[in-house]
VEXDOKE-318056 format. One record per residue (C-alpha): residue number from 0; x negated, y negated, z; residue in one letter. Coordinates in steps of 0.1 Angstrom, whole numbers. Each point is the difference from the previous one (the first is absolute). Layout:
N
pos: NUM&xx: X&yy: Y&zz: Z&code: A
...
! end
This chain:
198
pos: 0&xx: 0&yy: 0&zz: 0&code: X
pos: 1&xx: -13&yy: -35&zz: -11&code: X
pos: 2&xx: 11&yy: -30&zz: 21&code: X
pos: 3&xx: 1&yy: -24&zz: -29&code: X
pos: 4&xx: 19&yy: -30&zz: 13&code: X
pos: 5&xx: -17&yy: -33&zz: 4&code: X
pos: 6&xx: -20&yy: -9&zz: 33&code: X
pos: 7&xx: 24&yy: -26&zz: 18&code: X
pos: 8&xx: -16&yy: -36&zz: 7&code: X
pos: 9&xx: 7&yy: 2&zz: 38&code: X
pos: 10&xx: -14&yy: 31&zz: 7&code: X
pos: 11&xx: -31&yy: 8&zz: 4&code: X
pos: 12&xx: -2&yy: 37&zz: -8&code: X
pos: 13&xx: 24&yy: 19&zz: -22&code: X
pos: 14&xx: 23&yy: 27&zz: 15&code: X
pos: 15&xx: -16&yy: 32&zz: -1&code: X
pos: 16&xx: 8&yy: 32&zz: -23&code: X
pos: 17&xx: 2&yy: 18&zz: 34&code: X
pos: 18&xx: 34&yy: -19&zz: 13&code: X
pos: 19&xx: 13&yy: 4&zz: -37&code: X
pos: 20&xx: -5&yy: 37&zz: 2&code: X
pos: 21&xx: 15&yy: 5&zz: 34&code: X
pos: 22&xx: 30&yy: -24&zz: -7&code: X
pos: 23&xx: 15&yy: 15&zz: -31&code: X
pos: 24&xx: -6&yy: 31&zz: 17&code: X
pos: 25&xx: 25&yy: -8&zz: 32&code: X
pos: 26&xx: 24&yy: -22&zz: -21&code: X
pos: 27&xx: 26&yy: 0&zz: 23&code: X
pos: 28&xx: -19&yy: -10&zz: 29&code: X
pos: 29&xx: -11&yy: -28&zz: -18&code: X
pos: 30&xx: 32&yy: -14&zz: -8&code: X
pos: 31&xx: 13&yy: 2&zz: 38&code: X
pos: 32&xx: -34&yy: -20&zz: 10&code: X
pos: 33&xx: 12&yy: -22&zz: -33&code: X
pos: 34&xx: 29&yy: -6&zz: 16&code: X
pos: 35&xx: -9&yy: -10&zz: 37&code: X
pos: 36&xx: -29&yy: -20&zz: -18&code: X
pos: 37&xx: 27&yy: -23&zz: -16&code: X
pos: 38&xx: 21&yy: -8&zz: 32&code: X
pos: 39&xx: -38&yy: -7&zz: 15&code: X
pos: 40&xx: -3&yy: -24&zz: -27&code: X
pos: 41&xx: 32&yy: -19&zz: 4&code: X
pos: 42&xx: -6&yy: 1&zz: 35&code: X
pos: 43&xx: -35&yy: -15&zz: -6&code: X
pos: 44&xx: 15&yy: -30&zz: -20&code: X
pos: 45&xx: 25&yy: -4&zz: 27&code: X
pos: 46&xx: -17&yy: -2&zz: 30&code: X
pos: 47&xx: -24&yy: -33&zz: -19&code: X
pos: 48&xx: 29&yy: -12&zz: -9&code: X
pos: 49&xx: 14&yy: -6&zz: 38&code: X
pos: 50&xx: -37&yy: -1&zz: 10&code: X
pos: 51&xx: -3&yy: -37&zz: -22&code: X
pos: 52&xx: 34&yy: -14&zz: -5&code: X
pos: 53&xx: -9&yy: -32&zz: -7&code: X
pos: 54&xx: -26&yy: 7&zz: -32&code: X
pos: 55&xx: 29&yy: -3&zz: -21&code: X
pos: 56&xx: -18&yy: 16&zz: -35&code: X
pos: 57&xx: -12&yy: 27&zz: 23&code: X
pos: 58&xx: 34&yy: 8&zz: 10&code: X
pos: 59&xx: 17&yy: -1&zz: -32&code: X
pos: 60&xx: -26&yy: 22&zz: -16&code: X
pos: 61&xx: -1&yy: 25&zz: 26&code: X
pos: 62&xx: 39&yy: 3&zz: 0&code: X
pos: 63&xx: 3&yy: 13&zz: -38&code: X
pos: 64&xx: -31&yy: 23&zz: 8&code: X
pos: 65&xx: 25&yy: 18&zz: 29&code: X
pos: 66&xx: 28&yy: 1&zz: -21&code: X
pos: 67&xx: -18&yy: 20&zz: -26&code: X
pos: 68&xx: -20&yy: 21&zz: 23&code: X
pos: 69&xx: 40&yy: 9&zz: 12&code: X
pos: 70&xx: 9&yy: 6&zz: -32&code: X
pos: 71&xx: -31&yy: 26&zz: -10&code: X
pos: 72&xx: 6&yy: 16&zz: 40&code: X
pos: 73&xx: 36&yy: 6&zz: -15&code: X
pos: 74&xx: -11&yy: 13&zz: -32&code: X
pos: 75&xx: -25&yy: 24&zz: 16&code: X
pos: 76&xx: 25&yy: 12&zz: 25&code: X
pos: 77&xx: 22&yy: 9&zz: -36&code: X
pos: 78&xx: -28&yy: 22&zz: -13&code: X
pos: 79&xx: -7&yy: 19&zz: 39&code: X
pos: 80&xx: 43&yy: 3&zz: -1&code: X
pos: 81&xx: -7&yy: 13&zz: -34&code: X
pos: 82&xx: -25&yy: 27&zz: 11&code: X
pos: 83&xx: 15&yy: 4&zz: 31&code: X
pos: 84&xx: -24&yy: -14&zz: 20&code: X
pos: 85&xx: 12&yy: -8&zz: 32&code: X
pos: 86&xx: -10&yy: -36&zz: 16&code: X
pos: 87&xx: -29&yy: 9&zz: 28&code: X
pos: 88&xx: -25&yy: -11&zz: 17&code: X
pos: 89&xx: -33&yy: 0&zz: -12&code: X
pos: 90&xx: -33&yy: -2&zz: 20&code: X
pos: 91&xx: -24&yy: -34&zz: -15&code: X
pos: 92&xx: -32&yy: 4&zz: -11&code: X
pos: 93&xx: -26&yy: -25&zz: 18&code: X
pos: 94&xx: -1&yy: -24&zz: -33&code: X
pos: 95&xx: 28&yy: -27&zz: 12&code: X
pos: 96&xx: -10&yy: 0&zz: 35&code: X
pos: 97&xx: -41&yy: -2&zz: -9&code: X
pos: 98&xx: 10&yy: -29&zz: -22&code: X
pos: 99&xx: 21&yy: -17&zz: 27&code: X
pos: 100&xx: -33&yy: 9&zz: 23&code: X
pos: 101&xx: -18&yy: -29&zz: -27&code: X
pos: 102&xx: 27&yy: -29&zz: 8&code: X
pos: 103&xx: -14&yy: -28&zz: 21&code: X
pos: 104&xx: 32&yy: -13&zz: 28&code: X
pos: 105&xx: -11&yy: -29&zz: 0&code: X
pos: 106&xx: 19&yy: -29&zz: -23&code: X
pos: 107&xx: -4&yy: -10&zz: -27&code: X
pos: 108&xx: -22&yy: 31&zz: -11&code: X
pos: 109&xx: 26&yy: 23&zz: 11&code: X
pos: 110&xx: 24&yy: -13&zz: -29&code: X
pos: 111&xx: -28&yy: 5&zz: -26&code: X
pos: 112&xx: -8&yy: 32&zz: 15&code: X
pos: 113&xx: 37&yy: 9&zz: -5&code: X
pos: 114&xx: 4&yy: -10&zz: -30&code: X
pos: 115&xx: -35&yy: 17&zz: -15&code: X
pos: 116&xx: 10&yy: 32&zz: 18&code: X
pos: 117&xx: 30&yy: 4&zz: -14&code: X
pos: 118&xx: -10&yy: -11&zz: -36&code: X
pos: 119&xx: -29&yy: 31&zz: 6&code: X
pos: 120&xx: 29&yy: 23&zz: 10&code: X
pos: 121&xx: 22&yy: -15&zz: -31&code: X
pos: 122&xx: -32&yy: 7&zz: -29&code: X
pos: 123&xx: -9&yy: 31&zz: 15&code: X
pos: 124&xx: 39&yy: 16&zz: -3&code: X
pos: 125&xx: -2&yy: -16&zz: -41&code: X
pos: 126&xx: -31&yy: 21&zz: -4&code: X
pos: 127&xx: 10&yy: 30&zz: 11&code: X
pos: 128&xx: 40&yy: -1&zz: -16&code: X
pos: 129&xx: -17&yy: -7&zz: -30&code: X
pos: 130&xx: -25&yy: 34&zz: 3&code: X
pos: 131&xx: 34&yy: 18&zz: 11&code: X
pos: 132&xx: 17&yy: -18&zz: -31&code: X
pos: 133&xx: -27&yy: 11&zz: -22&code: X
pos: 134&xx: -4&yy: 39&zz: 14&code: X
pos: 135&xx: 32&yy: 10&zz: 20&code: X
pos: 136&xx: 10&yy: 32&zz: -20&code: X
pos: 137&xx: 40&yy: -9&zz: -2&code: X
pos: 138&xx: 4&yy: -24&zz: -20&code: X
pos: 139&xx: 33&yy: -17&zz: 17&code: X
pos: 140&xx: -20&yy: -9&zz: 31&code: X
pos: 141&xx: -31&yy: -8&zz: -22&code: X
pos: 142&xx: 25&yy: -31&zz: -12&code: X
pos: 143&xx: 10&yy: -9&zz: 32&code: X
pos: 144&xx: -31&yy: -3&zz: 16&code: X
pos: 145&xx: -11&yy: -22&zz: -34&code: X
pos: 146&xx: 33&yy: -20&zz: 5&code: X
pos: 147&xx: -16&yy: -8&zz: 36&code: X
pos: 148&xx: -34&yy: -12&zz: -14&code: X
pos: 149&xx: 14&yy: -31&zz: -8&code: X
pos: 150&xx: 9&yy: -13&zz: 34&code: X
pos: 151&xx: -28&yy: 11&zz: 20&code: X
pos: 152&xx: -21&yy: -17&zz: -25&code: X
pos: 153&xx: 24&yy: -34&zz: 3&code: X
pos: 154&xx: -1&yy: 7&zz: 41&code: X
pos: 155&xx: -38&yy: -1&zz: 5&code: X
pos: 156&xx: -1&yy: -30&zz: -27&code: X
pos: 157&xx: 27&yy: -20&zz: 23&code: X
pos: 158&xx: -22&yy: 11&zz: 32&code: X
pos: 159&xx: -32&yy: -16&zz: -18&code: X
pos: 160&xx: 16&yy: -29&zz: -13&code: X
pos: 161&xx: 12&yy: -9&zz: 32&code: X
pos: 162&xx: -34&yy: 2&zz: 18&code: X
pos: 163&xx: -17&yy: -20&zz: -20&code: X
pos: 164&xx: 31&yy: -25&zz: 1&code: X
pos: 165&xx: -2&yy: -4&zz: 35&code: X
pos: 166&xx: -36&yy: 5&zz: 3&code: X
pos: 167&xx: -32&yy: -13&zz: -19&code: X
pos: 168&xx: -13&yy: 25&zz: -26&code: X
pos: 169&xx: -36&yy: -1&zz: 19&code: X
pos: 170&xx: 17&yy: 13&zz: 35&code: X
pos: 171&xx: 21&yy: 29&zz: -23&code: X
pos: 172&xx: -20&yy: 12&zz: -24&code: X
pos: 173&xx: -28&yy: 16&zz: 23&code: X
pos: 174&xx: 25&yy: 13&zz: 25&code: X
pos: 175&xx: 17&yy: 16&zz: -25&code: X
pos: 176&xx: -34&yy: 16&zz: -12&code: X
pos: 177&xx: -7&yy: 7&zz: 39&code: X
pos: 178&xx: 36&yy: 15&zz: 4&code: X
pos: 179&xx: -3&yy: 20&zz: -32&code: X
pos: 180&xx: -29&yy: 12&zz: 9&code: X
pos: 181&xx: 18&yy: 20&zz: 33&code: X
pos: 182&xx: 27&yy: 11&zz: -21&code: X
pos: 183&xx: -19&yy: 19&zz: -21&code: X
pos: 184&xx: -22&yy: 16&zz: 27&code: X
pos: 185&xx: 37&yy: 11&zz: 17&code: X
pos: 186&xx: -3&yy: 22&zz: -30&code: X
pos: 187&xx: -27&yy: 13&zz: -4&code: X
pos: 188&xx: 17&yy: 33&zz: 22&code: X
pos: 189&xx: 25&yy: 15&zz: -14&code: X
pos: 190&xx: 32&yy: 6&zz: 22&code: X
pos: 191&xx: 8&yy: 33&zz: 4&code: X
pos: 192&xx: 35&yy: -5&zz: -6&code: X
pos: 193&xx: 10&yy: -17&zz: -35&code: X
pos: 194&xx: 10&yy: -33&zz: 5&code: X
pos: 195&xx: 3&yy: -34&zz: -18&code: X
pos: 196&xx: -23&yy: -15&zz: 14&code: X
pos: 197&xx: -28&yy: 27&zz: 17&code: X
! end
């Protein structure tokens, strides 16, 4: 199997053929993690939102960005009711919490921090629905996880546009190198279980 898709700008190392292999290989795994991955994600967008009410731009991108991460949690949940796949708990691999680990609490680096994190989170979930896009063996699911590129690509642009509009392009752009940086080494293990992110 050749990983052919193009490296992602954010990211500093690719996915590897690894996760590929043990992801179309526990497909239905995957989509449950898929699923609880999207409610993360609105939840994400939410929790900024109430976090910094009064950055107006902030707020109004971050509310379309929760009302499509509800939409894709609902259109998941269609393909698991489709396979019956009943909703369940998964346990989380160490990649969200190790990136959380790299946020500073204090103001106002914690909103960049935020907002970088989350734009990682948002590239690195592009990348790898495109590889599942590009190598999932049924084809139906192969188009819904390309019908999903789109957003996460739009989400981690909307993350990084509003970094560097509420911060100067010299504070951002090394941070996000610095944050990138950890994001990849969170990978560098393979989880055992297949997840989205893992």
């Amino acid at each position: 199997m050749t990983i052919t898709l193009p490296t992602i700008k954010f990211l500093q190392q690719p996915t590897s053929e690894a996760w590929l292999k043990q992801a179309l290989a526990n497909l239905d795994t995957l989509l449950l993690d898929h699923s609880h991955c999207e409610r993360k994600a609105a939840g994400v967008a939410m929790n900024l939102m109430f976090r910094y009410p009064s950055n107006t731009r902030l707020v109004r991108a971050l509310t379309a960005i929760a009302q499509e991460e509800l939409e894709h949690f609902e259109q998941v949940n269609q393909w698991l009711e489709r396979r019956n796949i009943a909703l369940a708990p998964l346990s989380s691999p160490p990649y969200a919490a190790g990136l959380r680990a790299q946020m500073r609490p204090k103001e106002p680096e914690r909103l960049l921090d935020s907002l970088l994190v989350s734009g990682l989170i948002e590239a690195r979930s592009h990348e790898r629905l495109g590889l599942l896009a590009q190598h999932c063996p049924e084809p139906e699911l192969a188009q819904f996880y390309r019908g999903l590129m789109a957003s996460e690509a739009r989400h981690y642009g909307i993350y990084w546009m509003l970094a560097v509009e509420y911060f100067e392009r010299a504070e951002v752009e090394p941070r996000l190198a610095e944050l990138a940086v950890a994001e990849s080494e969170l990978l560098t293990t393979l989880h055992p279980e297949p997840r989205i992110h893992s």
